[in-house]
LUMFI-842021 format. One record per residue: residue number from 1; y, z, x of N, C-alpha, C in turn. Coordinates in pm, whole numbers, padded with zeros to 5 digits, m for minus. Layout:
REC   seq      nyy      nzz      nxx     cayy     cazz     caxx      cyy      czz      cxx
REC   NUM        Y        Z        X        Y        Z        X        Y        Z        X
...
This chain:
REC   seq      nyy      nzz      nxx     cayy     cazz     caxx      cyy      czz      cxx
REC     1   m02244    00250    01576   m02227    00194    01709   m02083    00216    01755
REC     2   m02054    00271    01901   m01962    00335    01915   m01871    00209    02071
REC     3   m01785    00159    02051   m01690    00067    02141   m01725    00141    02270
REC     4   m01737    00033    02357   m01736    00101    02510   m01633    00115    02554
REC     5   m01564    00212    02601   m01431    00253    02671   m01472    00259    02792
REC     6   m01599    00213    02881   m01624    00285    03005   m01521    00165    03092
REC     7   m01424    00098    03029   m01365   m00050    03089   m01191   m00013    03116
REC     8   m01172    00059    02983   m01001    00097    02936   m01014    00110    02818
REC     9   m00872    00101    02771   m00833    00069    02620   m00935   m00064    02565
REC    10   m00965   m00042    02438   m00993   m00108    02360   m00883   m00182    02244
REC    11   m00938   m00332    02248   m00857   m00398    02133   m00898   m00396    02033
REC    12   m00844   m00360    01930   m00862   m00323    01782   m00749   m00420    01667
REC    13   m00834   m00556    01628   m00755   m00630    01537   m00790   m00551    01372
REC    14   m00658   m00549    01304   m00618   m00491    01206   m00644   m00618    01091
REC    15   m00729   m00608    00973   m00732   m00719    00894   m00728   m00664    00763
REC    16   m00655   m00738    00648   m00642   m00672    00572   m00789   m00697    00459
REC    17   m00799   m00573    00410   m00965   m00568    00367   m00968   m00652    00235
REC    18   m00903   m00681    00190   m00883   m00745    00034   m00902   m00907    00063
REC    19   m00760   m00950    00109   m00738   m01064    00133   m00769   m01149    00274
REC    20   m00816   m01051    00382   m00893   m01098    00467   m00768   m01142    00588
REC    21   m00613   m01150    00541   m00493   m01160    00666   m00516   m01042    00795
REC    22   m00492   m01118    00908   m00519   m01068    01009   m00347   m00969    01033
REC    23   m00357   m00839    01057   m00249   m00776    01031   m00150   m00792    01215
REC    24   m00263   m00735    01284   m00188   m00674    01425   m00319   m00652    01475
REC    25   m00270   m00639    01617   m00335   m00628    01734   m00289   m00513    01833
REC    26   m00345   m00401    01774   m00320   m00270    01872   m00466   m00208    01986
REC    27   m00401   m00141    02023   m00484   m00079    02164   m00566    00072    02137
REC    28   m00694    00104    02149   m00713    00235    02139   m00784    00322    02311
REC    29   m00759    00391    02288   m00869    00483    02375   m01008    00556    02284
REC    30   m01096    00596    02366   m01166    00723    02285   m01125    00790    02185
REC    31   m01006    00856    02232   m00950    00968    02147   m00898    00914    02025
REC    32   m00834    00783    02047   m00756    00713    01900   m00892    00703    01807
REC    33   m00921    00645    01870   m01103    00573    01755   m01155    00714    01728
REC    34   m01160    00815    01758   m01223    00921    01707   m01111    00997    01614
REC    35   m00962    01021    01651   m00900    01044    01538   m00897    00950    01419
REC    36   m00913    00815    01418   m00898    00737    01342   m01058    00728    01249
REC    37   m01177    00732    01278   m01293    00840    01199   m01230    00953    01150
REC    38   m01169    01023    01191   m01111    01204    01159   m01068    01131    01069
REC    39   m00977    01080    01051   m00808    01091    00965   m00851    00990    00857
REC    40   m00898    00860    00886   m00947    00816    00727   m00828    00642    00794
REC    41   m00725    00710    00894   m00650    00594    00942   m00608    00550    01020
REC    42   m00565    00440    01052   m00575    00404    01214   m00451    00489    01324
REC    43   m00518    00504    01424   m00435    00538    01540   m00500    00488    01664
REC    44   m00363    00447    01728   m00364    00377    01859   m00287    00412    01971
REC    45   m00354    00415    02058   m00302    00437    02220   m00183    00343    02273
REC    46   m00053    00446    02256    00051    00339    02333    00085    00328    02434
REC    47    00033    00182    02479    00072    00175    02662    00194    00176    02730
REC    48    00312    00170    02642    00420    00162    02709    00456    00343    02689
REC    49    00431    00385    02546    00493    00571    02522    00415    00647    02620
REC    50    00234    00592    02659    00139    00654    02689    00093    00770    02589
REC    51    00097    00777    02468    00068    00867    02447   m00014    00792    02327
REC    52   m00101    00895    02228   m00182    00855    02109   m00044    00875    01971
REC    53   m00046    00752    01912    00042    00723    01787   m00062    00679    01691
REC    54   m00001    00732    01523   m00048    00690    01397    00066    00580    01369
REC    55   m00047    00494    01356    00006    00371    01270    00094    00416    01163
REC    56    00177    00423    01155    00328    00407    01013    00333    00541    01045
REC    57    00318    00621    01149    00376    00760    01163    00535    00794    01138
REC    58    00595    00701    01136    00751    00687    01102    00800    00639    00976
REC    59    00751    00512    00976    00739    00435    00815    00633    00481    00700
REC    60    00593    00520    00750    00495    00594    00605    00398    00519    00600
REC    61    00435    00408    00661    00336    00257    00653    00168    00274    00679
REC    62    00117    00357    00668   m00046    00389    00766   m00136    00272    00719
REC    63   m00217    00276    00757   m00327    00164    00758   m00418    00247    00757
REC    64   m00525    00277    00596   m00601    00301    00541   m00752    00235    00599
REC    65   m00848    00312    00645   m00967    00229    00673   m01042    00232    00603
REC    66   m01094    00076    00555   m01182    00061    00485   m01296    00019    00535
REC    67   m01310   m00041    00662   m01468   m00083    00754   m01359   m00118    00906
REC    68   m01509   m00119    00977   m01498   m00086    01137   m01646   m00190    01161
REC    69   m01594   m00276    01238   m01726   m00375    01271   m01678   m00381    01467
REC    70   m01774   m00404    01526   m01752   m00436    01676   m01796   m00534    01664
REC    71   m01742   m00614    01786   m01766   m00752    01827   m01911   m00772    01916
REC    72   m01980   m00852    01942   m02087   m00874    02001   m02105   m00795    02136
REC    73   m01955   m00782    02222   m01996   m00717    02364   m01953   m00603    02359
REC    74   m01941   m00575    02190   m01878   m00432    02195   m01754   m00342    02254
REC    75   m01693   m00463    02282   m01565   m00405    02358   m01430   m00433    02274
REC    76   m01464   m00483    02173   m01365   m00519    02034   m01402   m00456    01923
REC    77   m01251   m00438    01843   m01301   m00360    01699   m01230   m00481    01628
REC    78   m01258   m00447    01509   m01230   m00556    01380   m01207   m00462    01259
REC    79   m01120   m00372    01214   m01081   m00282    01143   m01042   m00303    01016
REC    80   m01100   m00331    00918   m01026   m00361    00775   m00971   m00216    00667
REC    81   m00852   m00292    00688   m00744   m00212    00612   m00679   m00209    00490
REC    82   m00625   m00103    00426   m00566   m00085    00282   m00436   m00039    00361
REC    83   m00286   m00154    00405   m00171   m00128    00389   m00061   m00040    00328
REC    84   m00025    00031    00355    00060    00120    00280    00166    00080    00286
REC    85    00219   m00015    00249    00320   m00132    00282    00329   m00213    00388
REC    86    00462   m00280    00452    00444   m00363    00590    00400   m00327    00699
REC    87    00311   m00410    00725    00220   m00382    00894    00308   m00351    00979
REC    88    00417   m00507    00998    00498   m00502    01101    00611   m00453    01091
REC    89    00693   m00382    01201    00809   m00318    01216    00934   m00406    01176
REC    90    00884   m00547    01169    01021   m00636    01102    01036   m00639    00919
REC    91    00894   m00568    00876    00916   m00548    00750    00803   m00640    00713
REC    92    00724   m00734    00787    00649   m00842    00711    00521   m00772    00661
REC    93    00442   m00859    00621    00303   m00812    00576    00228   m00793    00711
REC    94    00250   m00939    00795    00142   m00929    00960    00248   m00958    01059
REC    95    00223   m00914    01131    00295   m00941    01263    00238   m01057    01332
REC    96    00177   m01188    01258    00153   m01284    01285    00177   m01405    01217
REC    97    00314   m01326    01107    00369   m01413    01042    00491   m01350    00943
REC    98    00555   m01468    00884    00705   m01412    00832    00659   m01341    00687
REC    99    00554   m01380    00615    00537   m01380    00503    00574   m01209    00435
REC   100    00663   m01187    00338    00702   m01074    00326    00605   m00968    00227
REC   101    00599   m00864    00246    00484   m00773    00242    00500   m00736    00091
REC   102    00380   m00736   m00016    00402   m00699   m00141    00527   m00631   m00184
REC   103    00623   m00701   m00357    00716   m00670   m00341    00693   m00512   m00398
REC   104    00578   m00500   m00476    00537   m00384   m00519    00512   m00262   m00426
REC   105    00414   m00290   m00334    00419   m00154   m00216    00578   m00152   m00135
REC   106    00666   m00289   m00131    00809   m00268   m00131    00910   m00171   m00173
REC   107    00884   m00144   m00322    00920   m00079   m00407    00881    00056   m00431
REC   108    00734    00086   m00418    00680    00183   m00363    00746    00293   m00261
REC   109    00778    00189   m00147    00815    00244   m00021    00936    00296   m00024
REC   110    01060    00210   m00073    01185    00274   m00133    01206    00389   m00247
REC   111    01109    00411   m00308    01117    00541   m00387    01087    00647   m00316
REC   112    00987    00635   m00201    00961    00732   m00123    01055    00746   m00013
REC   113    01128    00663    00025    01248    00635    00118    01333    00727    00058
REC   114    01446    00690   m00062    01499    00747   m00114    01514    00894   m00136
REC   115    01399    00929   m00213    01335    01073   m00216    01338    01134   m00091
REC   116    01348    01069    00030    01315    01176    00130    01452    01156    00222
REC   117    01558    01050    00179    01699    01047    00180    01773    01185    00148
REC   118    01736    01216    00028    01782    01297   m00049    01938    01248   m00092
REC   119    01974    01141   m00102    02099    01065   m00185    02130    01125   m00268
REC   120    02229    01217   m00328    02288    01259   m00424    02331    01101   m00509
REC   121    02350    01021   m00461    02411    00911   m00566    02299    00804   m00532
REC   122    02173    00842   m00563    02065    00769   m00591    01987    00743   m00744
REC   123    02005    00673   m00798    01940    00686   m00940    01777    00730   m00953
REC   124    01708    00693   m00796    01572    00751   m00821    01565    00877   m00792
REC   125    01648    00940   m00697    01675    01090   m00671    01717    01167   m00835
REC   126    01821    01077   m00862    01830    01157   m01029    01730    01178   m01113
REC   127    01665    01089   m01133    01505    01081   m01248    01433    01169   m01190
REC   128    01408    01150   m01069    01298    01267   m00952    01373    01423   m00972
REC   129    01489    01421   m01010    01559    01561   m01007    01529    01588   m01141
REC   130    01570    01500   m01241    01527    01557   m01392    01453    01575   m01440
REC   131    01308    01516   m01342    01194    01583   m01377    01057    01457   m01479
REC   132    00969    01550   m01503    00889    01449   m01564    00962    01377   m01717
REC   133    01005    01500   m01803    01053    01416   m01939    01142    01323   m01887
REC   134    01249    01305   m01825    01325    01211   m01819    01270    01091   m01800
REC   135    01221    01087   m01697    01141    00955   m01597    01036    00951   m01704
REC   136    00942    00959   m01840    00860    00959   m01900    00987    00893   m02027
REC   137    01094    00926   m02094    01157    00905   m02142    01207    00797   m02116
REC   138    01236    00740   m02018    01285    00616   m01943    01182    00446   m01976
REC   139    01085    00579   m01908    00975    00466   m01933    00930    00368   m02019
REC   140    00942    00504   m02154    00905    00457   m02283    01007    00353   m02331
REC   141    01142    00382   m02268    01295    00280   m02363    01212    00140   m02269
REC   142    01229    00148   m02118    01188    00049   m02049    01092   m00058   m02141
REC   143    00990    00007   m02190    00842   m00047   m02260    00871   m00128   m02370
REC   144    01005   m00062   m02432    01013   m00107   m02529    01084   m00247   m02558
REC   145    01205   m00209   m02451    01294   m00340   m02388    01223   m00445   m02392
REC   146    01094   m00441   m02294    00997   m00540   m02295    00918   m00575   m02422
REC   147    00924   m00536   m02489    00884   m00551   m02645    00984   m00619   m02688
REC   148    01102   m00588   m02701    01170   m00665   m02780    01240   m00808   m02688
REC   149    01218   m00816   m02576    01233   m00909   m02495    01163   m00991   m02541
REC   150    01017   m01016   m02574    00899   m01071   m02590    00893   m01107   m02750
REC   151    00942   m01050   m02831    00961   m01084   m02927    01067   m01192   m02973
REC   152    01207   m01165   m02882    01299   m01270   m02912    01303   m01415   m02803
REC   153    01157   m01378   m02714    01095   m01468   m02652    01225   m01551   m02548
REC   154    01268   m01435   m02478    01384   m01470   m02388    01302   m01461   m02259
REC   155    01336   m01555   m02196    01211   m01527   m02055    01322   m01454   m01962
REC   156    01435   m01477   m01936    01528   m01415   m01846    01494   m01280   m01902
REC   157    01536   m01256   m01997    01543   m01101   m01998    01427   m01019   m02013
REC   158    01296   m01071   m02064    01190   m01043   m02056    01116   m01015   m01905
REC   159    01220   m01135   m01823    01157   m01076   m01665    01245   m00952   m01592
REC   160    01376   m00982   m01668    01424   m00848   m01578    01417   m00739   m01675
REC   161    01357   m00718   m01774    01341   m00577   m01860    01169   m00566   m01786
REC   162    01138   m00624   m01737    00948   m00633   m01723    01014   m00566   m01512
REC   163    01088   m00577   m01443    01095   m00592   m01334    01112   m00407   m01340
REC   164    01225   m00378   m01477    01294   m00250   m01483    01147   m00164   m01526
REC   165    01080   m00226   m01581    00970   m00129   m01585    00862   m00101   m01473
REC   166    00843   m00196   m01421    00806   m00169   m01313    00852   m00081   m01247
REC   167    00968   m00061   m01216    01085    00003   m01170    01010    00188   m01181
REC   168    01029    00185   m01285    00992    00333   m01395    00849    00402   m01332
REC   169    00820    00292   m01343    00665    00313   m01352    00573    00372   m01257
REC   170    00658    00288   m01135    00634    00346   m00975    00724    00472   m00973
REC   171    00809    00531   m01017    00918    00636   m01023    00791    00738   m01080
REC   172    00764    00723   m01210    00677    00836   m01279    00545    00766   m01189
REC   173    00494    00727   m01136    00341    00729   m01016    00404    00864   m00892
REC   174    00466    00833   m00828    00569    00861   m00752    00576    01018   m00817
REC   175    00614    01065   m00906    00616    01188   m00981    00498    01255   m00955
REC   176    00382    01185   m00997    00239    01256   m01020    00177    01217   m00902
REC   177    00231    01168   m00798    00169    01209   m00680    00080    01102   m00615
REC   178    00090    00955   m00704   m00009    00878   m00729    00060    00745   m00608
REC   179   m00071    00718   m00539    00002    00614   m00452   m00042    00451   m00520
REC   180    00055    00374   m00537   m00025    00227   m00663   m00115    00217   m00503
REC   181   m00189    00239   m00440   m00317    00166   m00381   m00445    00195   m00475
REC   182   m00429    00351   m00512   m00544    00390   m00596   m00540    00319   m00694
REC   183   m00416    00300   m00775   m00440    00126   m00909   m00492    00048   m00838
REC   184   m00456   m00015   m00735   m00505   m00119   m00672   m00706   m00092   m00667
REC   185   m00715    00003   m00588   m00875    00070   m00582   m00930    00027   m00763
REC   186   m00863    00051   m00851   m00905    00027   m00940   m00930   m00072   m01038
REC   187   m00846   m00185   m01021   m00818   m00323   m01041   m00923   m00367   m00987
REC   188   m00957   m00360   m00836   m01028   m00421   m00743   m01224   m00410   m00800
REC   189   m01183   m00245   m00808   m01350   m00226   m00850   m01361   m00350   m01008
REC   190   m01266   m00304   m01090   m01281   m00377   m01228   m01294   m00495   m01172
REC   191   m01213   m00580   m01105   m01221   m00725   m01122   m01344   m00782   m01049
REC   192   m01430   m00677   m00937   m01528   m00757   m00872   m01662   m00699   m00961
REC   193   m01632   m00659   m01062   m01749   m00710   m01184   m01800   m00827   m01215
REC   194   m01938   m00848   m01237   m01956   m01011   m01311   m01926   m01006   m01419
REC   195   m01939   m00883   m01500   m01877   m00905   m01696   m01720   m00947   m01695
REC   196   m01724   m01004   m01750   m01567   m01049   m01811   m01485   m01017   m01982
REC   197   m01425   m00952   m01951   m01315   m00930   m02082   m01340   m01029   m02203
REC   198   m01398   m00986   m02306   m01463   m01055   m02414   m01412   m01043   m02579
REC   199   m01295   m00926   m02565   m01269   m00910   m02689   m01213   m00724   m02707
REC   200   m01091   m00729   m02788   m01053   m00632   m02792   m01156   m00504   m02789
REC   201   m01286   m00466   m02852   m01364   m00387   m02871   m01416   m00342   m02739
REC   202   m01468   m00423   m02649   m01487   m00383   m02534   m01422   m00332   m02411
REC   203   m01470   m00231   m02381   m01513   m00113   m02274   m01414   m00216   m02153
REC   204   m01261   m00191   m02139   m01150   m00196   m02060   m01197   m00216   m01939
REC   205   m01363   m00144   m01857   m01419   m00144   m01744   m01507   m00256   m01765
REC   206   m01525   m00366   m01826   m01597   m00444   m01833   m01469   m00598   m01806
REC   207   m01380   m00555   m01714   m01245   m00691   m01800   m01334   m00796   m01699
């Protein structure tokens, strides 16, 4: 079922598909809603540029579609989305509130920031320059930190040796090309299983 434009622009609320937060409230024409089928992500008609814009076309930020529902008179969309970090241009998660946007797709976003900085005196530009062994090498000391953090059962340093791996981790994702939404895609499928995690022996897809 296809929005009636025979009126104007159409309103298209942005919700996030997981947690159900209402993101933003943008405008389409025809042409947006049919690139946004094409492309896999949202684009909207801007009334003040006049012209057709992709959501995070600047920020990298796009808004992933995961469902498209119309409203009863069909002149509304209801768009649920997979964030590629902050919705809003102030950095938040929604532009209907302060609440600040995963610190992880945060982190995400600054490696890809960086990288496309090209910072000579960037430490993620260095690892990204030295290649996979390094950033794989890193990882492993990182892993271990957290091992021995956990062993001498220091919670301070156990959270910031656990923060530094994180750190790594998105660096080597980031390497192989991997965006953490697809972890996320994968977490999500695992956790909306009814089996539950029963014992070391069992099948990791059953948690």
């Amino acid at each position: 079922m296809k929005p009636d434009f025979s009126k104007g622009l159409v309103p298209a609320v942005l919700q996030h598909w997981t947690d159900h937060t209402v993101l933003m409230l943008g405008y389409m024409n025809e042409e947006a809603y049919e690139k946004t089928l094409e492309d896999g992500v949202v684009w909207f008609y801007s009334r003040s540029k006049e012209r057709l814009w992709k959501k995070g076309e600047s920020s990298g930020h796009v808004q992933r579609v995961k469902g498209l529902a119309l409203d009863c008179d069909e002149d509304t969309l209801l768009i649920q989305v997979e964030p590629a970090g902050p919705t809003c241009h102030t950095g938040t998660k929604s532009c209907f509130g302060d609440e600040s946007a995963s610190p992880l797709l945060s982190l995400e976003a600054m490696i890809r920031d960086r990288q496309a900085d090209a910072d000579e005196g960037s430490y993620t530009n260095y690892l990204l320059g030295k290649g996979l062994d390094k950033i794989t090498k890193k990882f492993g000391e990182e892993s271990f930190e957290v091992v021995i953090a956990a062993m001498k059962r220091d919670r301070e340093e156990l959270k910031n040796e656990t923060a530094d791996l994180l750190y790594h981790l998105f660096v080597l994702l980031h390497e192989q090309g991997i965006d953490f939404r697809e972890v996320e895609e994968v977490l999500h499928e695992r956790h909306s299983k009814k089996n539950n995690f029963k014992g070391e022996r069992q099948d990791v897809e059953n948690w």
